[in-house]
N, C-alpha and C positions, 0 to 999 in steps of 0.2 A: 897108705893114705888114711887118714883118719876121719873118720864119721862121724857129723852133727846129729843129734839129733832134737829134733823139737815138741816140746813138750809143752803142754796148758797148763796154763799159769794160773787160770779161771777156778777161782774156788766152787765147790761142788752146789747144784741146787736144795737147799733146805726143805724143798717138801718132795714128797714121795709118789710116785708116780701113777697115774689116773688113766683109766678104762674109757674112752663116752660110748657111751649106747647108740647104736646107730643104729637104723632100721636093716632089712636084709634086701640080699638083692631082690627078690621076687617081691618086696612088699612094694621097693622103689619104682618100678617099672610098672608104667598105666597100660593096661591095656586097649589095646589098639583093634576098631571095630569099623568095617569097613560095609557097602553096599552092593547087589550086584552093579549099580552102574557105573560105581568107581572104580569097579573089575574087569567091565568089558567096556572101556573108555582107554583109547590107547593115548600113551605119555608118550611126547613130543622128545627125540633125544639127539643132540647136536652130535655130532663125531667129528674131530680135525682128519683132513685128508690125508694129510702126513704121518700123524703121530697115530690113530686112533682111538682119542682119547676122548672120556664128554665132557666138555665145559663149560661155561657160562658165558654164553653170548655178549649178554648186556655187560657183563664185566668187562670183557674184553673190549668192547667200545668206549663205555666210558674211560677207561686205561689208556684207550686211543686219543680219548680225545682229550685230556688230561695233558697227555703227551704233546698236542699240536697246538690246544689253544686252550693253555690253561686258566686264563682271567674269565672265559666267558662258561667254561666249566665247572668254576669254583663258584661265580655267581647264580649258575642256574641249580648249582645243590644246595643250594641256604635255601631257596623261596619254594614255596610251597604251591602247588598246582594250581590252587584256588586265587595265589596273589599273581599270579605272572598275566594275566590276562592286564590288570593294573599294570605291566610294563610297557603295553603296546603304545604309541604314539596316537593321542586322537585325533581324530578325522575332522577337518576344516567342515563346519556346514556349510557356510557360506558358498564355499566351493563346490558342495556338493547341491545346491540347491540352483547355482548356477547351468551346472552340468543340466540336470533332469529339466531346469526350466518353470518349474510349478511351485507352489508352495506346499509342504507337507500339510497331508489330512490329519489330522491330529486336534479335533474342536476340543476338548477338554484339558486342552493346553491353552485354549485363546482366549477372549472375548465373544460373550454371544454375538452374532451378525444377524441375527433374526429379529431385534427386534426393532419397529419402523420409527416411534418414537425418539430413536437414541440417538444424539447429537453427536453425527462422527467428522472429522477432522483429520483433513489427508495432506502429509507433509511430506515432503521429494527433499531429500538430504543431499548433497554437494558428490554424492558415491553412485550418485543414483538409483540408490533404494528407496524404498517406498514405508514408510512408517504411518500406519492408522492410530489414531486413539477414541476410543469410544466412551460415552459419559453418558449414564443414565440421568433424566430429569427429576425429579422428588417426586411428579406425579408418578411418573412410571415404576418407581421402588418403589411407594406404597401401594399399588395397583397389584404387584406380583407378590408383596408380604405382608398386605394384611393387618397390619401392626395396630390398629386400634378398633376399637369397637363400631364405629361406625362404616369404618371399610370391610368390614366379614358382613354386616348387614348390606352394603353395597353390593357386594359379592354373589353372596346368595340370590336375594335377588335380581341379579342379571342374568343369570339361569336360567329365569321365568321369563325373560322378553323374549314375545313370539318375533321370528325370525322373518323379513320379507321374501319373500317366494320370488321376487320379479331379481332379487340378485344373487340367492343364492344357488351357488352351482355345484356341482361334483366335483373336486379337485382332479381326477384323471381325464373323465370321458368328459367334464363340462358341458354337462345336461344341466337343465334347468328343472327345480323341483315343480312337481305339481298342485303336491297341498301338503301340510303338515300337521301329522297324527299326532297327537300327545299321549306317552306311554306313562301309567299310571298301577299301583300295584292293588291287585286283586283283593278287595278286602273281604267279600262275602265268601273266595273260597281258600283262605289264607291259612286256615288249619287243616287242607287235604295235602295229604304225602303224596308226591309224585316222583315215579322210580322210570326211569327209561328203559323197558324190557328191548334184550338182542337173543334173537332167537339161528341159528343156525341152518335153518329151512323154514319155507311158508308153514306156520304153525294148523292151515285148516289140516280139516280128517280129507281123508282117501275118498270118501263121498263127495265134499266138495271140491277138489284138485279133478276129480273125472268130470263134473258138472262144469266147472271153466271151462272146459278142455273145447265144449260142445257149444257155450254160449260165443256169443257177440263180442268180440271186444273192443267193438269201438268206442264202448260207453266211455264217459268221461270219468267217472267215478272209478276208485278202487273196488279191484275183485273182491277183496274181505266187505266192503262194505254193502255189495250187493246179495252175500249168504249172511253175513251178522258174524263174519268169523273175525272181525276188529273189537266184539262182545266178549272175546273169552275171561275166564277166571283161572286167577292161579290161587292156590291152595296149597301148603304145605303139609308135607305131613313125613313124623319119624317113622322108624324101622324100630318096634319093641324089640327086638334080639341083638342089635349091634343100635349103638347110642353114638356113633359118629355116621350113622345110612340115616341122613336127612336129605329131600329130593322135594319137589313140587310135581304137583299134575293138575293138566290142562283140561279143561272145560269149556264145551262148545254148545251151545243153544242146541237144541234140536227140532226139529223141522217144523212147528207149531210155535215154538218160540223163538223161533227166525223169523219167521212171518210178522210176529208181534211187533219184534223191534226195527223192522224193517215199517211199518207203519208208521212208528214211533216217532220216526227218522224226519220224515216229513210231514207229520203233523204233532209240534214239539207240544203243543196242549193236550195232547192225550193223556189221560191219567192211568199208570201200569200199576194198576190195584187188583191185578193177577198172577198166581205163583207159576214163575218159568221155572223147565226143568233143563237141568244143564247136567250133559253126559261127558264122564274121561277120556281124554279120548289118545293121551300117551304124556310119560314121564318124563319129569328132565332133572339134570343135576342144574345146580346154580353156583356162581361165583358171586359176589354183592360189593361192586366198587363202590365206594363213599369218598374218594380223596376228593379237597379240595378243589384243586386243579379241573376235576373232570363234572363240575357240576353246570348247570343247564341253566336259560330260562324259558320257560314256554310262554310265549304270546297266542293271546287271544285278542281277535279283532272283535268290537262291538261300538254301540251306541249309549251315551248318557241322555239326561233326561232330558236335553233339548235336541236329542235326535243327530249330533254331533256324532263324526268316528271319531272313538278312544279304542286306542288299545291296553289291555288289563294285561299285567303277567303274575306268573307265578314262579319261583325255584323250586328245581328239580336236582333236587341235592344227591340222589346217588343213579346208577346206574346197573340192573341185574345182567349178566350174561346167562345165559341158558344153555346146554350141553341135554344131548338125547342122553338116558341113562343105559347104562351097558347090562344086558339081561347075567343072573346069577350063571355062572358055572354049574355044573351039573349036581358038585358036590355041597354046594352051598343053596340049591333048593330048595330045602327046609327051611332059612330062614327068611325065603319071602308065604311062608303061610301064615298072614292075618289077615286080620279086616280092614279093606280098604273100600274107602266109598267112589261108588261108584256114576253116582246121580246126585245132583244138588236142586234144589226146592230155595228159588230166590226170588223175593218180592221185592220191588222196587217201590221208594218215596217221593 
């Protein structure tokens, strides 16, 4: 029997044969750098019962279901997680308003209903719904905006008109007012700083904490205000050897200038044109709030020149925390040896 054989017809290629540089195997290979928690973290490993083999769960369902109900498996692999939400059918409100019975809270969806001026119109539809429409008067839009020069003067003041006492009440408890104080700001003490000190413990000495202990207290007054210990002074002072040990110490009248101010107290015309001595009487660290948020006003109740109550305020724009300071470590000793004062020499004007 004779043999074909087949041969290429294909004329040879004209260029001559080429090397590419390829990188090596160890260059190609990233290495792989793992943690201990991805080492003692156990991997979840499916097994078939049958076969013992691991496979892919999710595979094998979607295959399944491929298999059963291919139109709504094909549709739900194009859309993407975030649009199928957009496939759901939405939900009748009307219906759903029926059910609950109420109308949803939701004001910043409606028309104000607050205010008494506004001409509303209530109309009963053949469904038996209820449709409101509300329609501000020209007075009353320019009343809440102001829009010309003569309505911000309007404005303003209407601020100033005193208020009748015989109608107006407390919205809650509907108590009727008694008199009405006008609050006005403080102009003679408008340039003193006022900090709200929070001290951690009653700041008196140990002298006066045992003297309470013994007296009366039915007085009506505070205990500070019966030793002068609502008198103290804070003073700052740094650490020369470490430049972040910055701390305050406290200062208390002592026993002859307690007295004093204790005079003082109730007869405001005395003139203290004598030097009190004010003793340390222990350290504290400070924290110094300033945020907006946390600032104050202090009222003070008085009289103007026709013998009127005015109340005067003032802001109290920050607030100090205070913390007891913690005594040095054994080995850091040395750096509380300076001079630190321990008596203050204060004249009052």
């Amino acid at each position: 029997m004779a043999s074909k054989r087949y041969r290429n017809r294909l004329p040879s290629i004209p260029f001559p044969p080429k090397l590419l540089a390829t990188q090596s195997l160890a260059a190609r290979n990233v290495q792989y750098t793992t943690n201990s928690l991805i080492e003692q973290t156990p991997h979840l490993l499916t097994l078939d019962s049958s076969s013992s083999i691991p496979f892919d769960k999710l595979l094998v369902d979607y295959l399944d279901m491929m298999e059963t109900n291919p139109d709504v498996a094909r549709i739900s692999a194009n859309v993407a997680d975030e649009d199928k939400l957009l496939m759901t059918p939405p939900r009748d409100e009307k219906e759903q308003l029926k059910q609950h019975g109420r109308q949803p809270n939701v004001t910043w969806l409606r028309r104000s209903e607050y205010i008494a001026s506004a001409e509303r119109k209530q109309k009963v539809a053949t469904n038996g719904s209820t449709e409101i429409r509300s329609k501000l008067t020209k007075q009353d839009l320019e009343a809440h905006t102001y829009r010309t020069y003569e309505s911000q003067i309007a404005g303003v003041e209407a601020t100033f008109a005193p208020h009748d006492t015989t109608t107006l009440r407390h919205p809650r408890t509907k108590k009727r007012a008694v008199r009405l104080t006008p609050i006005l700001p403080d102009m003679k003490c408008w340039e003193t700083v006022y900090t709200i000190g929070q001290f951690p413990a009653d700041p008196a000495d140990n002298q006066r904490l045992n003297k309470r202990k013994r007296q009366d207290t039915t007085s009506s007054k505070q205990p500070s205000e019966l030793d002068a210990a609502d008198r103290g002074i804070l003073r700052p002072i740094s650490n020369p050897h470490d430049a972040n040990d910055s701390y305050l110490i406290w200062f208390l009248p002592d026993n002859g200038s307690s007295s004093v101010l204790k005079r003082q107290k109730t007869d405001v015309q005395q003139v203290l044109d004598q030097h009190l001595n004010f003793e340390a009487v222990r350290d504290y660290t400070y924290r110094n709030d300033n945020a907006p948020g946390h600032q104050n006003l202090l009222l003070t109740l008085g009289y103007d020149d026709n013998q009127q109550p005015v109340m005067r305020y003032n802001l109290v724009k920050s607030k100090l925390v205070a913390q007891k300071k913690r005594a040095l470590a054994r080995g850091y000793r040395s750096m509380d040896d300076y001079e630190k004062p321990n008596v203050l020499s204060v004249t009052y004007q």
